[in-house]
C-alpha positions as CSV (number, residue, x, y, z in Angstrom):
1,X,20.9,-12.5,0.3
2,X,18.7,-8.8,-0.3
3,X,16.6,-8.9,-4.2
4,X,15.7,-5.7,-4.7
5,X,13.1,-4.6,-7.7
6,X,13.4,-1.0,-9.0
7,X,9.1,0.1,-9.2
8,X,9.5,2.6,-12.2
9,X,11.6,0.1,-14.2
10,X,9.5,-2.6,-13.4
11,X,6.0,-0.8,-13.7
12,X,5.2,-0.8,-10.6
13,X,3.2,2.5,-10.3
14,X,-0.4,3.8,-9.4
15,X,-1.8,7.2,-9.5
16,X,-4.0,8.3,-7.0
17,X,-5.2,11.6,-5.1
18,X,-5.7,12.0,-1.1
19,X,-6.2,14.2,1.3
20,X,-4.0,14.6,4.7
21,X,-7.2,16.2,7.1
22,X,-5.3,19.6,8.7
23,X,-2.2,20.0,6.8
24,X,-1.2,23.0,5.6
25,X,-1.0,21.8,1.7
26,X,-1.7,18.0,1.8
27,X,-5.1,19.5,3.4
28,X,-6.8,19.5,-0.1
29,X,-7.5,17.1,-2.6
30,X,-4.3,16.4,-4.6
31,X,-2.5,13.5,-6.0
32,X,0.7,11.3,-6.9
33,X,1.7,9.2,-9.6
34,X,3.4,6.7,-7.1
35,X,5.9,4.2,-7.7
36,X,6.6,1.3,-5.5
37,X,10.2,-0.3,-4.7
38,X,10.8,-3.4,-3.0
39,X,13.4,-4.9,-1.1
40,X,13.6,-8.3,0.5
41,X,16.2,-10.3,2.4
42,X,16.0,-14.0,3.1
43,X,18.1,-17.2,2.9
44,X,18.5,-18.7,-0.7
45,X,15.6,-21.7,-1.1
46,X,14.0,-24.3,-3.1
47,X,14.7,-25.9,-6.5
48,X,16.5,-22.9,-8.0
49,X,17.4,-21.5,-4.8
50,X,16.3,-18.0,-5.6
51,X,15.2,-15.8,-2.1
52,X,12.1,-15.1,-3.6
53,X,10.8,-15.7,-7.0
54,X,10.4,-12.0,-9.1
55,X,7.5,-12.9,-10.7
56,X,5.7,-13.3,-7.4
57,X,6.8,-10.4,-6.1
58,X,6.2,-8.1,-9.1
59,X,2.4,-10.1,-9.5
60,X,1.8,-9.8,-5.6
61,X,2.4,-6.0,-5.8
62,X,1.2,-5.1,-8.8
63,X,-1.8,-6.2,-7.6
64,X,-1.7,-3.9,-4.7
65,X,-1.3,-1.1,-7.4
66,X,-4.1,-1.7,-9.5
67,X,-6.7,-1.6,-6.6
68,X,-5.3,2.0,-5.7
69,X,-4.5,2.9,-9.3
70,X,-7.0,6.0,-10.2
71,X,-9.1,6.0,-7.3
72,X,-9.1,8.4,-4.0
73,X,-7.5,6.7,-1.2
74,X,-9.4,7.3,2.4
75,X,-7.8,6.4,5.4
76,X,-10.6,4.9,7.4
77,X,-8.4,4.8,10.5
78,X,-9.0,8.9,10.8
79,X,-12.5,10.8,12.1
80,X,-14.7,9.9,9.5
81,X,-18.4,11.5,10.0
82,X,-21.9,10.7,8.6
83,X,-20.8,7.5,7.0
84,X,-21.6,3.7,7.5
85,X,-19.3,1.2,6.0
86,X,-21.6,-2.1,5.0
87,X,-18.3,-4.2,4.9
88,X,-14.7,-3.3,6.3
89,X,-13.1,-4.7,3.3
90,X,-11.2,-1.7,1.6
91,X,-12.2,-3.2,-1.7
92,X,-16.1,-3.3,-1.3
93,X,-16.8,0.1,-2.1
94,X,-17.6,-0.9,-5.8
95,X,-20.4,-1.9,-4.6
96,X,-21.8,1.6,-3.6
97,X,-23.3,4.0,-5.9
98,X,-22.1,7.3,-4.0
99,X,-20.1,7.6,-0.7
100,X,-21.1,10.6,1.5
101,X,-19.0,11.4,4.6
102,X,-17.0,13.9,6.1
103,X,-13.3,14.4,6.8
104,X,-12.5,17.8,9.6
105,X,-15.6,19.4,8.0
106,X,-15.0,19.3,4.4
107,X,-18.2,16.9,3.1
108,X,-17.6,14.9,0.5
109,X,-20.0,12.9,-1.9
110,X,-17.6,10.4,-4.3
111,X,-19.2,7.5,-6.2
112,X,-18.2,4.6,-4.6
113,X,-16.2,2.8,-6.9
114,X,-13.5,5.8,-7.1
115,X,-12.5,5.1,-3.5
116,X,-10.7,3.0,-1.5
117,X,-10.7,3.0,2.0
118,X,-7.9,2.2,3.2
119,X,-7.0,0.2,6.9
120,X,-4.4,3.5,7.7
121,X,-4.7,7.1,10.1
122,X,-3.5,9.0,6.8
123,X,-2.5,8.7,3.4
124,X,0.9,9.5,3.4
125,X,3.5,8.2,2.2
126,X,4.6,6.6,4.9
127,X,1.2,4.7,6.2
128,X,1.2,3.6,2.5
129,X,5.3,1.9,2.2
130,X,3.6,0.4,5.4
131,X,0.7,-0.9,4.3
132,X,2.3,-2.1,0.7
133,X,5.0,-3.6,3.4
134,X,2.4,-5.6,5.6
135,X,0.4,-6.7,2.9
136,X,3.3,-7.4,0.7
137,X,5.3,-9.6,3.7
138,X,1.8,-11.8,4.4
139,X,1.0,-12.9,1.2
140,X,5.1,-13.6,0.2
141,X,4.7,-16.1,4.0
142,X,2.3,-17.9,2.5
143,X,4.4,-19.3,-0.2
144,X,7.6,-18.5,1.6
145,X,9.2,-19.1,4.8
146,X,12.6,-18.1,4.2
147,X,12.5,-14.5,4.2
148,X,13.9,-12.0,6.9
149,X,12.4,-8.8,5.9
150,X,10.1,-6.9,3.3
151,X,10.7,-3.1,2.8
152,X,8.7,-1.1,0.4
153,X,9.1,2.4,-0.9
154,X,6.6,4.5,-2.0
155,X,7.4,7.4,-3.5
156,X,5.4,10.3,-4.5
157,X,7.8,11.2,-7.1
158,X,11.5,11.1,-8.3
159,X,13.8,11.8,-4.9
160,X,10.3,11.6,-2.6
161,X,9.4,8.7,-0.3
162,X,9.2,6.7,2.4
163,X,10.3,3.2,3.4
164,X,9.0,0.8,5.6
165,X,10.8,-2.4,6.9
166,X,8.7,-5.4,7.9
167,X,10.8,-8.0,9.9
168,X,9.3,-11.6,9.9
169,X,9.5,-14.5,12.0
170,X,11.9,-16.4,9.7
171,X,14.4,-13.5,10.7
172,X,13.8,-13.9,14.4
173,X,14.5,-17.7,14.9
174,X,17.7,-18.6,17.2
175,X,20.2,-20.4,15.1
């Protein structure tokens, strides 16, 4: 059985501006007020035998949101110059009073705590339904072992996204 959640009816949304290093127009600072939709498949389960429990899924990704809600998102995957990360948590950059580093020459110099680096080679769209996918799919298997799949879309805007499909092991097993 698929649950699907709809992001923009269910508030699950974060604005945030990035930079795509060497495009044409995604070359600049810019950003998106994102929503993220999410779609799971998985066997019915448990007391109430639900596939997954909303609330879980809405809490586990509107978590997700809020770290990226209002702050720059750097993919630290990319050729980042003149800067030393002291942690390579994404979230630790509260810590830091000013980032400097450059991106394909453009220097930059943010305070820390607008920025979140980010585990990815861009900031598109697509890296970011991936990593909202990924992250999404391993903290559901911790609670959950009856799922088949976790997509996520994240779309830029009305009619403009991507989606990304994480299989798990559940869906893999040999009946």
């Amino acid at each position: 059985m698929k649950i699907m959640i709809n992001g923009i009816q269910s508030n699950l949304r974060f604005s945030s501006a990035h930079v795509i290093p060497g495009h044409e127009s995604c070359g600049y600072i810019h950003g998106h007020s994102y929503f993220v939709d999410v779609e799971i498949e998985g066997e019915r389960a448990g007391d109430f035998e639900f596939v997954v429990d909303f609330k879980d899924v809405k809490a586990y990704t509107k978590a997700i949101c809020n770290e990226l809600d209002h702050r720059l998102l750097i993919p630290d995957l990319i050729d980042i110059k003149d800067f030393n990360k002291k942690s390579d948590s994404i979230f630790d950059l509260k810590e830091e009073k000013t980032v400097h580093f450059k991106i394909a020459g453009k220097g930059y110099s943010i305070p820390g705590e607008d920025c979140v680096f980010l585990p990815l080679p861009y900031s598109s769209a697509e890296e970011l339904s991936k990593f909202f996918a990924e992250t999404l799919a391993k903290k559901l298997a911790e609670k959950y072992d009856n799922l088949e799949y976790v997509a996520v879309g994240v779309n830029e805007g009305i009619g403009q996204g991507a989606i990304y499909k994480k299989v798990l092991a559940f869906s893999l097993q040999i009946w």
